[in-house]
C-alpha positions as CSV (number, residue, x, y, z in Angstrom):
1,X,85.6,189.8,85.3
2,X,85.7,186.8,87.4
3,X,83.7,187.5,90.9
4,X,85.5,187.0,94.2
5,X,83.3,183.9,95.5
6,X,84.8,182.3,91.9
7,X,88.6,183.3,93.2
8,X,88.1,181.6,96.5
9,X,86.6,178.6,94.6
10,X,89.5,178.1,92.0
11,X,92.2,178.9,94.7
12,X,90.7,175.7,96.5
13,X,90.5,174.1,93.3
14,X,94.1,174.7,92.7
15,X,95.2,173.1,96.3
16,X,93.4,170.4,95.6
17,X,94.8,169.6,92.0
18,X,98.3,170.7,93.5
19,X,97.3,167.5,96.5
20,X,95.9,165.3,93.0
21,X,99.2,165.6,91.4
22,X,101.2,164.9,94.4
23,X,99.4,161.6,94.6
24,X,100.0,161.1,91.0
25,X,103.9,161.1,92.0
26,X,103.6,159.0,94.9
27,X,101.2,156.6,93.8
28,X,103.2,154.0,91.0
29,X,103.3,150.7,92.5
30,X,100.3,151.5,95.9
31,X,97.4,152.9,93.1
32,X,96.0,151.2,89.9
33,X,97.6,152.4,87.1
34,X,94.6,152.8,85.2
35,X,93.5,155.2,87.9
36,X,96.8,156.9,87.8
37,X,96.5,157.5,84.2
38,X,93.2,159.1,84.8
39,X,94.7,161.2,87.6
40,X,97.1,162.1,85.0
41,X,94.4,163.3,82.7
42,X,92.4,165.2,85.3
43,X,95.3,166.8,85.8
44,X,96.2,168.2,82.1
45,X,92.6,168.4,81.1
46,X,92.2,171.2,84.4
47,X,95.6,173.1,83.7
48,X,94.7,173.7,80.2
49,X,91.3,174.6,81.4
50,X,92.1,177.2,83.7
51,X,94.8,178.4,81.5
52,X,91.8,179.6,79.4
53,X,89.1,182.1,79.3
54,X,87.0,182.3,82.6
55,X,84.6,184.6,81.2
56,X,83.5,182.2,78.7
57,X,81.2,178.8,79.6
58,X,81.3,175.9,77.5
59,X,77.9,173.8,77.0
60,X,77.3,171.0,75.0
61,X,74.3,169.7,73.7
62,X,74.6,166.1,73.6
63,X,72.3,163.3,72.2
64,X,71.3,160.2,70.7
65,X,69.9,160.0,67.0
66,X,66.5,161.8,66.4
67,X,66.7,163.9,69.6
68,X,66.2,167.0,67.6
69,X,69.6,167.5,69.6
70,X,70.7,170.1,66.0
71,X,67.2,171.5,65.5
72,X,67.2,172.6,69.8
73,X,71.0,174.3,68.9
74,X,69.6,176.3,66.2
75,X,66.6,177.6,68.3
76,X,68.7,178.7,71.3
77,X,70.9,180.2,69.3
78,X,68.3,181.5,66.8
79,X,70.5,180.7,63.4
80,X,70.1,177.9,61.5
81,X,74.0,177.4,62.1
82,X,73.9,173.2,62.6
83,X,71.9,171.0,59.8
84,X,69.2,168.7,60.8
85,X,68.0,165.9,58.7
86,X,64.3,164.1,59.0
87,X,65.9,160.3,57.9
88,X,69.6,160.5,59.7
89,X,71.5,162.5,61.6
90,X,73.4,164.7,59.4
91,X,76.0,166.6,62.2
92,X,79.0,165.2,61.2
93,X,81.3,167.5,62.9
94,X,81.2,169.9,66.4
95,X,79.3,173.5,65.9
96,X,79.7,176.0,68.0
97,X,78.2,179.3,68.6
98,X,79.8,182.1,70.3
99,X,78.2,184.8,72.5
100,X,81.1,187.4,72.4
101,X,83.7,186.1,70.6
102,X,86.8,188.0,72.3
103,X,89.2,186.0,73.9
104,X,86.9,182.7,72.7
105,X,89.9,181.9,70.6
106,X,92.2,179.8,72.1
107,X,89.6,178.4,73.9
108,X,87.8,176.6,70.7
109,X,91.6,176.1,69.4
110,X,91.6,174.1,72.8
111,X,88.4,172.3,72.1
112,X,89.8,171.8,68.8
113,X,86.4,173.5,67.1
114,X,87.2,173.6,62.9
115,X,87.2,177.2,62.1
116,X,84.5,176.9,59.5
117,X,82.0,175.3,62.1
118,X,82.4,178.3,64.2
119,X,79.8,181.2,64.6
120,X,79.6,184.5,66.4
121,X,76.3,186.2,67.1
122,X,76.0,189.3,66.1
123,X,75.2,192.4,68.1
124,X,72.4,193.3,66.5
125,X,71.3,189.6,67.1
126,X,72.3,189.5,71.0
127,X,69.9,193.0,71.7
128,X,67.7,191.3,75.0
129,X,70.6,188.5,74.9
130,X,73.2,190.2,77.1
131,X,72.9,187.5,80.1
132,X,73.9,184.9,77.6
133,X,77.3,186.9,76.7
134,X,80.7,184.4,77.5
135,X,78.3,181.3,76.1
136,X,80.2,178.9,73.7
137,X,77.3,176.8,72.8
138,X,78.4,173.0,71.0
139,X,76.0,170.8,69.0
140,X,77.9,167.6,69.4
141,X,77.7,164.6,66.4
142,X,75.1,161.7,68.1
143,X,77.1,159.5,70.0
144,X,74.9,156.5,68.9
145,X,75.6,157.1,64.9
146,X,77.8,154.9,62.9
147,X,80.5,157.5,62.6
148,X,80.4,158.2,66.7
149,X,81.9,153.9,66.0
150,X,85.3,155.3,65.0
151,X,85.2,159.1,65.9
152,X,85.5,159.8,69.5
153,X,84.9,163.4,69.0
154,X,81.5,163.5,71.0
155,X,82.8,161.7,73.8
156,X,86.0,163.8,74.2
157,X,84.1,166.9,74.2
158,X,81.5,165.3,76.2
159,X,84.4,165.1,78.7
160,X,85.9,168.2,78.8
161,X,82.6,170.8,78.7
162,X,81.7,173.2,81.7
163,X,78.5,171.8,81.0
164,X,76.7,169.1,79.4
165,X,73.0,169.4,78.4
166,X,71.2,166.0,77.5
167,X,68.9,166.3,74.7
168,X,66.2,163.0,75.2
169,X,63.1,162.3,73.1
170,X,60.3,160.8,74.9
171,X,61.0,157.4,72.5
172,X,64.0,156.7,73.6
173,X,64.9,159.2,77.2
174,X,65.4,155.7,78.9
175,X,68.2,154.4,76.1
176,X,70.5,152.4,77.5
177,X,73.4,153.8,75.2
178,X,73.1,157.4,76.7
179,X,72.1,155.6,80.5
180,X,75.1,153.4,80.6
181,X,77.9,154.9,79.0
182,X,77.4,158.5,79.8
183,X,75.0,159.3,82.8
184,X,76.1,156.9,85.2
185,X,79.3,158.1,84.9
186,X,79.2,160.7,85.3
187,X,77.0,160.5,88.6
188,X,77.7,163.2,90.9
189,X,78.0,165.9,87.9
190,X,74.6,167.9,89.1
191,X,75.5,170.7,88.8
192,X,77.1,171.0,85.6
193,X,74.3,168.3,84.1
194,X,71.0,169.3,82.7
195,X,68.8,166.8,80.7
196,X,66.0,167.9,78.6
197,X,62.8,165.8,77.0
198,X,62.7,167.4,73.9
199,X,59.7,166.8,71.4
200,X,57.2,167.5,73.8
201,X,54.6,168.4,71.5
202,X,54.5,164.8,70.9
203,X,52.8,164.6,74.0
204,X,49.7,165.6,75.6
205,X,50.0,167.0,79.5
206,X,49.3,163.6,81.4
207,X,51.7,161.5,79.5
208,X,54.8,164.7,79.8
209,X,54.3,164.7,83.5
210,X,54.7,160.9,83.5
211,X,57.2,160.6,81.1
212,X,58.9,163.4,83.3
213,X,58.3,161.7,86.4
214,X,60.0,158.6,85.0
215,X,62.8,159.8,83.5
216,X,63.7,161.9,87.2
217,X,63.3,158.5,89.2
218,X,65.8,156.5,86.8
219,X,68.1,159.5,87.0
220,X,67.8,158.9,90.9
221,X,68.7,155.9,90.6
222,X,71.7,156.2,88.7
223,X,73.1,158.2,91.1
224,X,71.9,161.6,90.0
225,X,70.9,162.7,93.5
226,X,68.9,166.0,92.1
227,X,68.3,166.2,88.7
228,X,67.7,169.4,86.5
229,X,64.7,168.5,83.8
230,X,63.7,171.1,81.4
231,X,60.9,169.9,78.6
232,X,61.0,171.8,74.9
233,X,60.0,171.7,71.8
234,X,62.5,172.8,69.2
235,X,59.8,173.1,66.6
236,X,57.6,174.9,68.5
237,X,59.3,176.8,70.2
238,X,57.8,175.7,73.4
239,X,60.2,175.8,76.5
240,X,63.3,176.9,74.9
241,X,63.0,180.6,76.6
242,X,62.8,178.5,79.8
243,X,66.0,176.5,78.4
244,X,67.9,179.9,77.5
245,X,67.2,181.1,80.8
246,X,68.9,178.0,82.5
247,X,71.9,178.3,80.4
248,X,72.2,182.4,81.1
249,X,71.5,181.6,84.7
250,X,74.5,179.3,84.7
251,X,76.7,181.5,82.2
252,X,76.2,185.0,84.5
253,X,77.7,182.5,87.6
254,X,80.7,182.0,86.0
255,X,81.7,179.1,87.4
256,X,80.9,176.0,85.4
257,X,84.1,175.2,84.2
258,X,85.1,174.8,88.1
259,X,82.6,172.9,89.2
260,X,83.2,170.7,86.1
261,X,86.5,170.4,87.2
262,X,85.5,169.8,90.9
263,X,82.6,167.1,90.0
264,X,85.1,165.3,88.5
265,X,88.0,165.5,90.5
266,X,85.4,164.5,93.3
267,X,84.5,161.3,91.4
268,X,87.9,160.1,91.5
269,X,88.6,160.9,94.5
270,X,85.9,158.0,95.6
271,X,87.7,155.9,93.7
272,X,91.1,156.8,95.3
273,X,89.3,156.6,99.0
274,X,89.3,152.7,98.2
275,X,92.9,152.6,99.1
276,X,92.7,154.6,102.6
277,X,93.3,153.0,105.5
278,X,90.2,152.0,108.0
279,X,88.4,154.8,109.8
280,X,90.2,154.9,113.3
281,X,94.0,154.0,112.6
282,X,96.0,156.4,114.0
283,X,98.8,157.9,111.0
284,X,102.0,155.8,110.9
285,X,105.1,157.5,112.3
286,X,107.8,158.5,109.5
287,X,110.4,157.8,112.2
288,X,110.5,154.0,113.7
289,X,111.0,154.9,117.6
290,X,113.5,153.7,119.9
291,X,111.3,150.6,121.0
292,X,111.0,149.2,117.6
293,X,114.6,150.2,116.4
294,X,116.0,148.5,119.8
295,X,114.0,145.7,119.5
296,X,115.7,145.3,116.1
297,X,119.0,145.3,116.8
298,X,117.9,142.6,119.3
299,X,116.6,140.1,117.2
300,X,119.4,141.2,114.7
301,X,122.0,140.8,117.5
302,X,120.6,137.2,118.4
303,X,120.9,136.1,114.6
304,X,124.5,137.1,114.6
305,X,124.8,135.3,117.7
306,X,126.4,138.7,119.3
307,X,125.4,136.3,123.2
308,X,127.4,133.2,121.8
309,X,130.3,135.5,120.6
310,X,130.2,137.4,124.0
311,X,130.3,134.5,126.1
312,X,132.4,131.9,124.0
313,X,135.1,135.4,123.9
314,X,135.2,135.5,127.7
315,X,135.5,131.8,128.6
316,X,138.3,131.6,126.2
317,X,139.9,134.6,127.2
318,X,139.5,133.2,130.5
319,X,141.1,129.7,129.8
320,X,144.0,131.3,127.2
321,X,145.1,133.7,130.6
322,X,145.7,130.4,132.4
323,X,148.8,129.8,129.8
324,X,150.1,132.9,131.0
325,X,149.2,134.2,134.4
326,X,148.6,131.2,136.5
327,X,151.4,129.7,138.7
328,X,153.9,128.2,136.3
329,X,153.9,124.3,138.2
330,X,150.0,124.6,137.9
331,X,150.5,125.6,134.0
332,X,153.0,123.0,133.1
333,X,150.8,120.1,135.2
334,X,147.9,121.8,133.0
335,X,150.1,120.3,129.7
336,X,149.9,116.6,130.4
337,X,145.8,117.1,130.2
338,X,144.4,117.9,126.2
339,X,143.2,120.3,124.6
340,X,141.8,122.7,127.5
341,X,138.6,123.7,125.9
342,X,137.2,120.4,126.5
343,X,137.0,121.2,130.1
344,X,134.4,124.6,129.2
345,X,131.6,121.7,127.8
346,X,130.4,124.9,125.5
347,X,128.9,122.1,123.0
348,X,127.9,123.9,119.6
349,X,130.0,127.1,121.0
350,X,132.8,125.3,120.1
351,X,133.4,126.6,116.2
352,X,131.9,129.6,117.1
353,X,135.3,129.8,119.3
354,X,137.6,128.6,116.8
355,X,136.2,130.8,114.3
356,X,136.1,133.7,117.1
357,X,139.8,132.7,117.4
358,X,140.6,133.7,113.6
359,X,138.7,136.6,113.6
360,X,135.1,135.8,111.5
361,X,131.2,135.5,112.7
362,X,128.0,134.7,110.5
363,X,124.8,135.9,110.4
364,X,121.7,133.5,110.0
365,X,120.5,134.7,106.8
366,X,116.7,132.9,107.9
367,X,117.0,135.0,111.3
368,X,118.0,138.0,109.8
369,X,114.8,137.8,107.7
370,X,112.8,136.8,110.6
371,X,114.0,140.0,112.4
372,X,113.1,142.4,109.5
373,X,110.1,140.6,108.6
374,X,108.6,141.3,112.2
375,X,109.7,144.9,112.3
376,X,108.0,145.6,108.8
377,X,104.9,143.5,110.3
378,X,104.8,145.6,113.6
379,X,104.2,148.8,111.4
380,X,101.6,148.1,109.0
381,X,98.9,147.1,110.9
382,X,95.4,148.7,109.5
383,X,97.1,149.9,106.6
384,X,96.0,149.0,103.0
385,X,97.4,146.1,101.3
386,X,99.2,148.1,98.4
387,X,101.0,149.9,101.1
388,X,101.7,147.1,103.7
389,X,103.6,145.3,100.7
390,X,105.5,148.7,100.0
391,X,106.4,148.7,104.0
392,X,107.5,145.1,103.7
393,X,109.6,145.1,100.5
394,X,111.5,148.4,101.7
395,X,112.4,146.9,104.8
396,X,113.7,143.7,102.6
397,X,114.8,145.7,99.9
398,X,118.8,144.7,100.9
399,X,117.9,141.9,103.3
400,X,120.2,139.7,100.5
401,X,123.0,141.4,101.1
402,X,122.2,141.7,105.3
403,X,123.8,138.6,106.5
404,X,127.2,139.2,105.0
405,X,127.4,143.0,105.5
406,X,126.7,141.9,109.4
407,X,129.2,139.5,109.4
408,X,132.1,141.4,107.7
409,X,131.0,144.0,110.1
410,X,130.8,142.3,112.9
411,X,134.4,140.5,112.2
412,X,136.3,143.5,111.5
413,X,135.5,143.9,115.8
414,X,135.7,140.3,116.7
415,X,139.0,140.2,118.6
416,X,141.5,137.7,117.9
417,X,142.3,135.8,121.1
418,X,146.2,134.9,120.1
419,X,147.1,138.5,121.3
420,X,148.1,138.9,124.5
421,X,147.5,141.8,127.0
422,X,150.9,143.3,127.6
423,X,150.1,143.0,131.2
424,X,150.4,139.3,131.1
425,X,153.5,139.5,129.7
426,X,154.7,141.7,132.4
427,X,153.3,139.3,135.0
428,X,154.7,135.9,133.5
429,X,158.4,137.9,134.0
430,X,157.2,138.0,137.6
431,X,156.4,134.7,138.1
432,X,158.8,133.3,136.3
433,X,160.8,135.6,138.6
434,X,159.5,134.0,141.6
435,X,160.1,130.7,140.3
436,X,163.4,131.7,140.0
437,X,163.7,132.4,143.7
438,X,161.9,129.5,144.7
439,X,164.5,127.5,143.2
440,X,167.3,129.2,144.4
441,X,165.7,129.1,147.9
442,X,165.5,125.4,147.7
443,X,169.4,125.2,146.4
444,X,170.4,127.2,149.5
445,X,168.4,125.2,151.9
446,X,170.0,122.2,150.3
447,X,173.2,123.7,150.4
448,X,173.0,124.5,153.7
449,X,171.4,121.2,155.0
450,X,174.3,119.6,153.6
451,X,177.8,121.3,154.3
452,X,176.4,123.2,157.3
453,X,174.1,119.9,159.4
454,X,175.7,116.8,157.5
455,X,179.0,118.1,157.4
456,X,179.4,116.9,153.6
457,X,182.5,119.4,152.9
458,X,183.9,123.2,153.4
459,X,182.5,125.5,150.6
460,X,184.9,128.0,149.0
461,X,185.6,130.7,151.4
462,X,183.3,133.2,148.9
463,X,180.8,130.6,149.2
464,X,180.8,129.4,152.8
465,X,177.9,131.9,153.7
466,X,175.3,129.5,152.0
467,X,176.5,126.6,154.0
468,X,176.0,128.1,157.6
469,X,173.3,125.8,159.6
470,X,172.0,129.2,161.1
471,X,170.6,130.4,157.4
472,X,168.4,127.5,157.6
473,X,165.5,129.2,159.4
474,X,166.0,132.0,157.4
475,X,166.2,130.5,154.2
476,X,163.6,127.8,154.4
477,X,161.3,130.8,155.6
478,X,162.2,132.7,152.4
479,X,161.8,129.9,150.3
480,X,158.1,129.3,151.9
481,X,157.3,133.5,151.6
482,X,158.4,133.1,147.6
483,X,156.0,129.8,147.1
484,X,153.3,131.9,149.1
485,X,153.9,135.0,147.2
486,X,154.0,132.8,143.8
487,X,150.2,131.2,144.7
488,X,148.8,134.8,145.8
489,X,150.1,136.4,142.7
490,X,148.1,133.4,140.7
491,X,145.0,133.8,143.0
492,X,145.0,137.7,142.4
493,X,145.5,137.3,138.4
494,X,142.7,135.0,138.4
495,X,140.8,137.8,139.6
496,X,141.6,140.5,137.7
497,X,141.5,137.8,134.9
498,X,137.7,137.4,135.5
499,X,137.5,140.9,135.7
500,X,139.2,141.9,132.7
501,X,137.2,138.7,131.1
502,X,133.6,140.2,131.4
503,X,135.0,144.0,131.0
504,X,136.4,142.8,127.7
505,X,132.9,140.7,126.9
506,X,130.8,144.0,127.8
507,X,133.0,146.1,125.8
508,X,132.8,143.6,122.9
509,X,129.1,143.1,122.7
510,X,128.3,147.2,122.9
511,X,130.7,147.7,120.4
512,X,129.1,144.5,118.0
513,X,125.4,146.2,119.1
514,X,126.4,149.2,117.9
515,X,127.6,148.3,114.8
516,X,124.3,145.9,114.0
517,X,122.3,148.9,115.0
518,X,124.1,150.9,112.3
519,X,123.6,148.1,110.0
520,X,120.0,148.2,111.2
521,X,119.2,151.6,110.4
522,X,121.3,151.8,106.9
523,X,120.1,149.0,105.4
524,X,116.5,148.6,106.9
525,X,115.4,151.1,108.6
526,X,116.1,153.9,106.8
527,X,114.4,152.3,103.4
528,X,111.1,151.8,105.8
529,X,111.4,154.9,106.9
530,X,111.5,156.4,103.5
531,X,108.1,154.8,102.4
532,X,106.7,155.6,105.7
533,X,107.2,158.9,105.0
534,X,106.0,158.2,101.4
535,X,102.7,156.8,103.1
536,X,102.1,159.9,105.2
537,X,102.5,162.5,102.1
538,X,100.4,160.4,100.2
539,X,97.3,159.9,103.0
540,X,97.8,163.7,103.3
541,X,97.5,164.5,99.8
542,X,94.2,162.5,100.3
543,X,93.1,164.3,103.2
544,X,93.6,167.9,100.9
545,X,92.2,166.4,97.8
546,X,89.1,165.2,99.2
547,X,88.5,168.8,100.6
């Protein structure tokens, strides 16, 4: 039955896989895909594992030619269950032998043991044996011989065992073939590592405790921080009580196969750390704040020239009112000159008025890119490079299409400065009105001037009211109030002209903001934000995977 303290373990185990496989989804394009791969592996390798017997420990015996690696198997075990050879190696294919056999099964399936290379000790055999009940013991082929050159069998269970026991003569413990393909890589694996100098009889006491002292200090150096170094003798027995008991020591805890698991998933996860950003940067926001989203649609507004439009809008607004609500003799005096805009001097505003006039504006696609460019920059500083790249090409990700979806958006607001305001209208009847009045005014002061002072005539009798010299006063004073009333009327529309002007310009550029901020946040923020928030799972996957 698996022992609480082992529960605890696997439940952080399983958090910490669950955080592994997280990063596994987040991580194409930000993490080698070799190391991805392995991820991947980790991954399958630990669900199968789990899935399968905790009450049984898997330990291989691994080791180069002429260890006595098969000769040690059959004297922990007590069988002669794996064949040895004096000229060559002669284990061709994985043995295993099984202390308590019930639910070993799938287990071996699993480790893909052949059926016939499989043994089961005995109860009569295991009497004084109990501690080593729930041991699957594996004498691996030599992963130095010429069939280890095209069978990857010892290396794939050298892998996936709970624990790996190095078998070493005192020839060759130093062989660069076990060294540097198998115990420096798995540096970091000391708890679930054991190596042990076999053929000690070979040796007399000083030269074991120097070969033992040599063979600790390279392991040091290879990264195995505190190595576990039993000596034996297969032949003569000597040691391999003190071998058993290591084994039934580690097969009572119960908990090899998760710190297997948990050795390894700790070497990777050095190899993921590369990729974290420097000690001391704060996490990056998922959500870009109002600063960086404002200054944005600034730069954004700037390369649409949202200012030019605004402006060039209300000085022609301004000038187009004079065709309608200035004093008509000021307006038709204004027709002898050309073409008004001249007078503004607005230089290259000029075709941004004309095009204003039908209704269009352009983006600057090199502006636009500018802008998004220097949002993207402002948020991945201290970040990694993979990930600074992923910030950068989400905020670009639609930076082609940008410029033209600003400008059809921007034009479907632009107002078209043919219309007129129906209050012009109304106040062009007025003048037009007055002007009507003044003229009359002047006919009846003429009229009057003439039959009534010069005596030029009598007037029809219906008529003779406008040719009375005593209207003059009257009349000329009438005629003078209408002229007055005409200029104040053209004075006040000015005014409210100007007025209406920069009401009209405010009203225009808020409305053009708010549609580049929309813009803004469709097509460029909300990609960034998307892999920012991709950057934060994946740093917090991290965080849980490394414990």
């Amino acid at each position: 039955m698996t022992t609480v303290g082992t529960t605890q373990t696997r439940q952080g185990l399983g958090s910490r896989l669950a955080a592994l496989a997280r990063i596994v989804e987040l991580g194409p394009g930000r993490v080698d895909p070799k190391l991805l791969t392995e991820s991947g592996q980790l991954l399958m390798r630990a669900g199968d594992r789990l899935k399968l017997s905790s009450d049984h420990t898997v330990v291989a015996l691994a080791g180069g030619t002429g260890s006595g690696k098969s000769t040690l198997f059959n004297s922990v075990s007590g069988l002669e269950l794996s064949p040895t050879g004096v000229r060559r190696p002669t284990t061709a294919r994985t043995h295993a032998c099984v202390w308590g056999l019930d639910g070993a099964g799938p287990l071996l399936d699993w480790l893909q043991i052949q059926w016939r290379h499989r043994f089961a000790r005995a109860s009569a055999l295991d009497k004084g044996e109990s501690r080593l009940h729930g041991l699957i013991l594996l004498d691996l082929p030599d992963h130095d011989s010429i069939r280890a050159l095209t069978d990857t069998e010892a290396d794939r269970l050298i892998q996936i065992a709970d624990l790996v026991v190095w078998v070493l003569d005192p020839q060759k413990y130093a062989d660069a073939s076990t060294h540097r393909r198998y115990v420096t890589e798995l540096a970091g694996h000391d708890a679930v590592t054991i190596f042990v100098l076999n053929q000690v009889d070979r040796l007399d006491p000083e030269e074991l405790a120097e070969c033992v002292a040599d063979l600790e200090d390279l392991l040091r150096r290879e990264g195995v921080e505190n190595p576990v170094i039993v000596t034996t003798s297969a032949i003569s027995g000597k040691g391999v009580d003190g071998l058993r008991a290591v084994l039934a020591e580690t097969v009572v805890r119960r908990r090899a196969a998760i710190q297997r698991l948990e050795a390894d998933l700790d070497r990777l996860t050095l190899r993921l750390a590369k990729i974290m950003p420097a000690d001391g940067i704060p996490a990056a926001s998922a959500a870009i704040d109002d600063a960086r989203r404002i200054g944005l649609t600034d730069a954004l507004c700037d390369a649409v020239g949202v200012p030019a439009v605004g402006e060039a809008m209300e000085n022609v607004y301004g000038v187009r009112s004079m065709e309608w609500v200035g004093w008509p003799y000021t307006r038709w005096a204004a027709k002898l000159r050309p073409d008004p805009l001249n007078s503004l001097r607005l230089g290259d505003l000029r075709d941004e008025i004309r095009g204003l006039s039908g209704g269009s504006v352009s983006a600057q696609p090199a502006e636009v890119d500018n802008a998004v460019q220097a949002l993207a920059d402002g948020l991945t500083s201290g970040m990694h490079e993979a990930w600074r790249n992923g910030i950068r090409d989400a905020a670009r990700s639609r930076s082609a299409q940008l410029p033209q979806v600003l400008s059809e958006e921007l034009s479907e607001v632009a107002p078209r400065l043919d219309r007129v305001p129906g209050w012009w209208r109304l106040l062009l009847l007025w003048q037009y009105l007055l002007v009507l009045l003044f003229v009359a005014g002047l006919a009846w002061f003429g009229t009057a001037l003439a039959y009534g002072v010069f005596g030029a005539g009598e007037l029809p009798a219906g008529l003779a009211v406008f040719g009375e010299a005593a209207s003059l006063p009257w009349v000329g004073l009438m005629t003078l109030s209408v002229l007055g009333l005409g200029l104040l009327t053209a004075v006040a529309s000015r005014n409210f002209v100007a007025l209406g002007a920069g009401s009209e310009r405010d009203r225009l550029e808020r409305e053009m903001r708010r549609r580049v901020g929309g813009v803004a946040g469709s097509m460029v923020i909300e990609p960034v934000e998307r892999e920012l928030a991709r950057y934060n799972e994946f740093y917090s996957a991290m965080r849980s995977v490394q414990g």
